[in-house]
N, C-alpha and C positions, 0 to 999 in steps of 0.2 A: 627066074626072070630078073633082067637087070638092067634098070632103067639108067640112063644119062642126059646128064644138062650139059647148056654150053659151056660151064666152069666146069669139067670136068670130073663132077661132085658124080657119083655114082651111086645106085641102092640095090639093094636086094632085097627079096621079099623072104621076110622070116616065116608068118601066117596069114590068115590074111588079111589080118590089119596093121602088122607089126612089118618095119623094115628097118633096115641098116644104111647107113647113110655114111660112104666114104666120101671124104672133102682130099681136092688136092693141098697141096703144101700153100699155106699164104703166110705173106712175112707177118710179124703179128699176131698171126693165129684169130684172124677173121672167123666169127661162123657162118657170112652169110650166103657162102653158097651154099650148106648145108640147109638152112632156111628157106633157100627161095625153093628147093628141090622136095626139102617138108610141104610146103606150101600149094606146092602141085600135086605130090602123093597125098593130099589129107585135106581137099578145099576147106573142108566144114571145120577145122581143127586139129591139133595132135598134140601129143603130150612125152616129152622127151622123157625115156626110162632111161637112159644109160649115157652118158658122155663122158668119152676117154678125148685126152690131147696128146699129141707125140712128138715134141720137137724134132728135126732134124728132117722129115717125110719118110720115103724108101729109100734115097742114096744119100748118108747124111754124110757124106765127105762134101759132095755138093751143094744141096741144100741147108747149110747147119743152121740158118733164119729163122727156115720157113717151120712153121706151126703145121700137122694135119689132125683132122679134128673128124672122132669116128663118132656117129648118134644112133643109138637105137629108140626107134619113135615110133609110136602107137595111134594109127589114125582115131577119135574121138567118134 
């Protein structure tokens, strides 16, 4: 299963309270579309287990700014 926002923030469901939460590229390395995508898979709350950051995104000739920010989060 794999869900998406308008930020392009994607998740997948690891069990079934745990997901993954790919963020696209933001300059700065924002988490909030990770956040707002938490937010929705977990109304009642979640609890971040895992947080990698990846400068550069998937094509880092192009984007070498931009931050992408992967979360593995555990709905509460």
């Amino acid at each position: 299963m794999v869900l998406a926002a308008c930020s392009q923030s994607s998740a997948s469901r690891i069990d079934e309270r745990t997901f993954r939460i790919d963020s696209p590229g933001v300059p700065g390395g924002s988490d909030t579309p990770n956040r707002r995508l938490a937010e929705r898979l977990c109304p009642k709350g979640y609890r971040i287990v895992n947080r990698e950051s990846h400068k550069g995104g998937i094509d880092r000739a192009i984007d070498d700014y931009d931050t992408t920010t992967v979360w593995t989060i555990r709905c509460l």
